[in-house]
C-alpha positions as CSV (number, residue, x, y, z in Angstrom):
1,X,-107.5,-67.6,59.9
2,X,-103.7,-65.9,59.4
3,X,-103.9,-63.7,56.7
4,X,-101.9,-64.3,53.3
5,X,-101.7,-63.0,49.8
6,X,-102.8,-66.0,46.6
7,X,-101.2,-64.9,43.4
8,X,-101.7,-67.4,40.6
9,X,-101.4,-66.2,36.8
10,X,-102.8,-69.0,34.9
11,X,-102.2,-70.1,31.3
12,X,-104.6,-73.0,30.0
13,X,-103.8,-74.6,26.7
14,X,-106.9,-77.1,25.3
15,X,-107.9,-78.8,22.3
16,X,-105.8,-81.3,19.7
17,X,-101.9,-80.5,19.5
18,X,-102.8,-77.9,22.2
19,X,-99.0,-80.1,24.2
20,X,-97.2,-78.6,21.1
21,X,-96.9,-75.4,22.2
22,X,-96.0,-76.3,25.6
23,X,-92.7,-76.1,25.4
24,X,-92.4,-72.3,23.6
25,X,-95.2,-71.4,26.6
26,X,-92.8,-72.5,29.2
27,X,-89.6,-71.0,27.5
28,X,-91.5,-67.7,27.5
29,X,-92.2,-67.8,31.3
30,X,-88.6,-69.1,32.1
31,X,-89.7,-72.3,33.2
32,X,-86.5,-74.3,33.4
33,X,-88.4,-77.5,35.3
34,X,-92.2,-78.6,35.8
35,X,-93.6,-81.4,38.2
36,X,-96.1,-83.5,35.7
37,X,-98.9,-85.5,37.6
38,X,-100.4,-87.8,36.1
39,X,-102.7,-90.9,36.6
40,X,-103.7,-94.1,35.0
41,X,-100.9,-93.7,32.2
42,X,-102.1,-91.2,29.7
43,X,-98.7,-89.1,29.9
44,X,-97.0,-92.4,28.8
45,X,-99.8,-93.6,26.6
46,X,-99.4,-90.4,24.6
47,X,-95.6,-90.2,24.4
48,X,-95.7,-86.2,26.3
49,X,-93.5,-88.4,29.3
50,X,-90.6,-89.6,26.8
51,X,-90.0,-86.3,25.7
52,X,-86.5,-84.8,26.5
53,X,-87.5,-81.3,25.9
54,X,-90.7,-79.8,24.9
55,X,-89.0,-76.9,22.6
């Protein structure tokens, strides 16, 4: 096995309206763009994939 270095700082937000503080998390980290995965159509079934902006 090659050798390598892992980092991976890890937030984890959980629990009701935990997606409302999404957006200040991810302005704090200077996030300007995220890949959201999804399945079965929960993002669009709970409106976080018509969002513009989550600030």
């Amino acid at each position: 096995m090659d050798s390598f270095s892992f980092y991976n700082p890890t937030r984890i937000l959980f629990g009701a309206g935990a997606i409302r503080h999404l957006g200040q998390e991810m302005n704090n980290a200077g996030v300007k763009k995220c890949l959201l995965v999804a399945g079965g159509g929960s993002i669009k079934t709970n409106g976080i994939y018509e969002l513009q902006t989550l600030t």
